[in-house]
C-alpha positions, 0 to 999 in steps of 0.5 A: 844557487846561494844567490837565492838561498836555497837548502837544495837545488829547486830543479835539479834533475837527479831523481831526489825523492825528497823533491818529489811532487805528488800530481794528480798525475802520479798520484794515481800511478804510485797508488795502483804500484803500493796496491799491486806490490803483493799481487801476482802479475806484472806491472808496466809504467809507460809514459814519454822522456821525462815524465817521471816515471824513474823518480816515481818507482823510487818514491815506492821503493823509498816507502817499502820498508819491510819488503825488499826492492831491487831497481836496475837501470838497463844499460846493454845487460844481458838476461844473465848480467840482470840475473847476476845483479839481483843475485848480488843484491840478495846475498851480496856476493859476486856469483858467478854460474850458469842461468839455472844456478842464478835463478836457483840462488833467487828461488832461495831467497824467494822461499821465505821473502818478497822481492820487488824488481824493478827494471827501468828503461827496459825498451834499450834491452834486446828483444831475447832478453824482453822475452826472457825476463818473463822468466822472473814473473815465474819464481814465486814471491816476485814482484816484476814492474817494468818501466819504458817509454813508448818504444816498449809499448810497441815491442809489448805488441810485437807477436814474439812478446805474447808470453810476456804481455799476457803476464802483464797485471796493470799497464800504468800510464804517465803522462804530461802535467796540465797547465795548472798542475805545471804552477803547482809543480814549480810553486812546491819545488821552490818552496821546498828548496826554501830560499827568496824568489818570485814568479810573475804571473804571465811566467807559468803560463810561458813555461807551460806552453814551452814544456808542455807540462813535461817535469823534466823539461820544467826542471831544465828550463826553470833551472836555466831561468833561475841561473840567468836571473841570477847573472842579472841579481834578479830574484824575481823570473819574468816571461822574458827571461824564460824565454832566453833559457829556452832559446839557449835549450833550443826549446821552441818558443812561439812568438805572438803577433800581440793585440797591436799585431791582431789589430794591424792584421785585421785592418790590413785585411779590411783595406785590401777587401774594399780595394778587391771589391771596389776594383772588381766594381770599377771594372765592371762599370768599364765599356768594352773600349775602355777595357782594351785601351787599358789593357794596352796601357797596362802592357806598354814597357812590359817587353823592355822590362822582360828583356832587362830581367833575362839579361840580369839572370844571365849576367848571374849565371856567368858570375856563379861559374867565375866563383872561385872554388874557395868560395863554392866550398863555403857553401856546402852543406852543413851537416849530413841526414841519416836514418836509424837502421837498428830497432832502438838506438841510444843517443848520449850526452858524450862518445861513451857506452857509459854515458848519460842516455839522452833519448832512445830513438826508434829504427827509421827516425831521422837524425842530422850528423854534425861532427865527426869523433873519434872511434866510429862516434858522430854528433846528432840533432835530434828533434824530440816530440816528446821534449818538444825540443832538439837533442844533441847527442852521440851515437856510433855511426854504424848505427846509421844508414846515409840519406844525404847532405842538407843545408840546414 
């Protein structure tokens, strides 16, 4: 990015409070959680990928300066291996122990303290351990805000949740930005980066109808454009450029017909109206005789023709089973469908338990395995709704059940 001068990185997607935007969106949302921090009860933020609901929590955390807060991503912990963190974080020693003796070492701190958990991607937990952190909301002096996607809002209404929901205080929702917060957003992001860029007008419009307004997805696809831009030394981000970062992000991008197209399609229609009416109108005006004698017309040549077009199609047939058995292997289908056969299931940027987690899709979705690694490990499509746009990812594949082979 020294291209275009820029302090930091406009669109990097590592949660950096100091880029965070304060949308009419999340403003309410940070709002209700700086309220609720000394309120009993159990916040919940829920919102799809991508939203900012991560960066949102550490924006709070960031401005609670007497009040200690704990923020755990969850990554495959157990209700013990949280409990063993927070105890960490309070005395900042490894304890190791029994439930009863973790949750006493957190009562002692608690007896003279405020404390703020909050646990991010809770959906990826187990549902024991969903229904044990309601444990927490029972010490004194802590506040718990839980952070999921849509998954989580299922879970919450499952019949075995009902003593965790019913702690709930405030369900908070995050949603995607509309169009004119979407220009906004970019507009703060570079101006905050500093540096000497421009955005064409029609750009935002582009970028909005790509994104759907989803800060990540902004992110992702502005930092494409601004890398391609800077291939080509431009410093100023048109629709077309957009476009290609989209397409190398396997984001789809509607293609419009355009007002020649819209005019074309209008006229096209208008001829093929007067042609149906006036045909109608000529053969309406046609004596029984005339009628026959063109019909007869009309079917003169037609068996040859059918004749003609029986022989191709055998001669085809003959010439599909004298393939060789090379060329029929070309034509195999090019990857696998699967469905998801566990409740939720974490599809990651590489073959590692450790890796990033791109999306957490729930049981029953269907994915397309591409490539065989090693270890139990495939590599999946997956269409996300909420992305808008195809992830590629891993997951091991014990966690699928085979469909059937596709041709893509």
């Amino acid at each position: 990015m020294d291209f275009y001068g820029f302090k930091k990185d406009p669109f990097e997607t590592n949660d950096d409070i100091s880029m965070y935007y304060l949308s009419s969106v999340h403003k309410p949302v940070l709002a209700r959680l700086y309220k609720s921090v000394y309120e009993d009860g159990i916040d919940v933020i829920l919102g799809d990928d991508g939203t900012g609901k991560t960066i949102t929590a550490k924006k709070l955390i960031s401005e609670l300066k007497k009040t200690k807060a704990i923020y755990l991503s969850y990554v495959d912990h157990s209700f013990e291996d949280i409990l063993q963190t927070l105890v960490k974080e309070i005395t900042g020693k490894d304890i190791e122990g029994s439930k009863t003796n973790l949750i006493s070492e957190i009562e002692n701190y608690t007896r003279d303290n405020r404390l703020i958990v909050i646990i991010d991607n809770i959906q990826e937990a187990s549902l024991n351990t969903i229904e044990n952190i309601r444990i927490l909301d029972e010490i004194k002096n802590i506040k718990l805000v839980l952070i999921g996607n849509e998954a989580f809002e299922k879970i919450l209404r499952l019949s075995s949740m009902r003593q965790l929901s019913t702690r709930v205080r405030n369900f908070l929702f995050l949603k995607n930005m509309n169009k004119k917060e979407t220009k906004k957003y970019i507009d703060t992001k570079l101006y905050s980066a500093g540096g000497n860029i421009s955005i064409s007008k029609g750009t935002y419009k582009i970028v909005y109808e790509i994104t759907k307004g989803n800060p990540y997805n902004i992110n992702l696809l502005m930092e494409e454009a601004l890398y391609l831009a800077s291939l080509k030394k431009k410093k100023k981000i048109k629709p077309k450029i957009i476009k290609k970062a989209a397409k190398n992000l396997g984001f789809k991008v509607k293609k419009k017909i355009g007002i020649l197209g819209t005019l074309i399609i209008i006229i096209l229609i208008a001829i093929l109206g007067l042609f149906a009416y006036y045909s109608g109108l000529f053969e309406f005006n046609l004596t029984e005789n005339e009628k026959e004698t063109l019909n007869q017309k009309e079917n003169v040549g037609k068996q040859p023709a059918l004749e003609e077009k029986l022989q191709i199609e055998n001669n085809e047939k003959q010439k599909i089973q004298e393939e060789p058995k090379e060329q029929i292997k070309q034509k195999e289908p090019k990857y696998v469908e699967a469905k998801i056969n566990v409740s939720l299931l974490n599809i990651r940027e590489k073959p590692d338990t450790n890796s990033r987690i791109l999306a957490v899709v729930p049981k029953g979705y269907k994915v397309k395995i591409i490539e065989e690694g090693q270890n139990g490990w495939v590599k999946v499509i997956y269409y996300s709704k909420s992305q808008g746009r195809e992830i590629i990812g891993w997951v091991n594949k014990k966690y699928l059940s085979l469909i059937g082979n596709s041709n893509g």
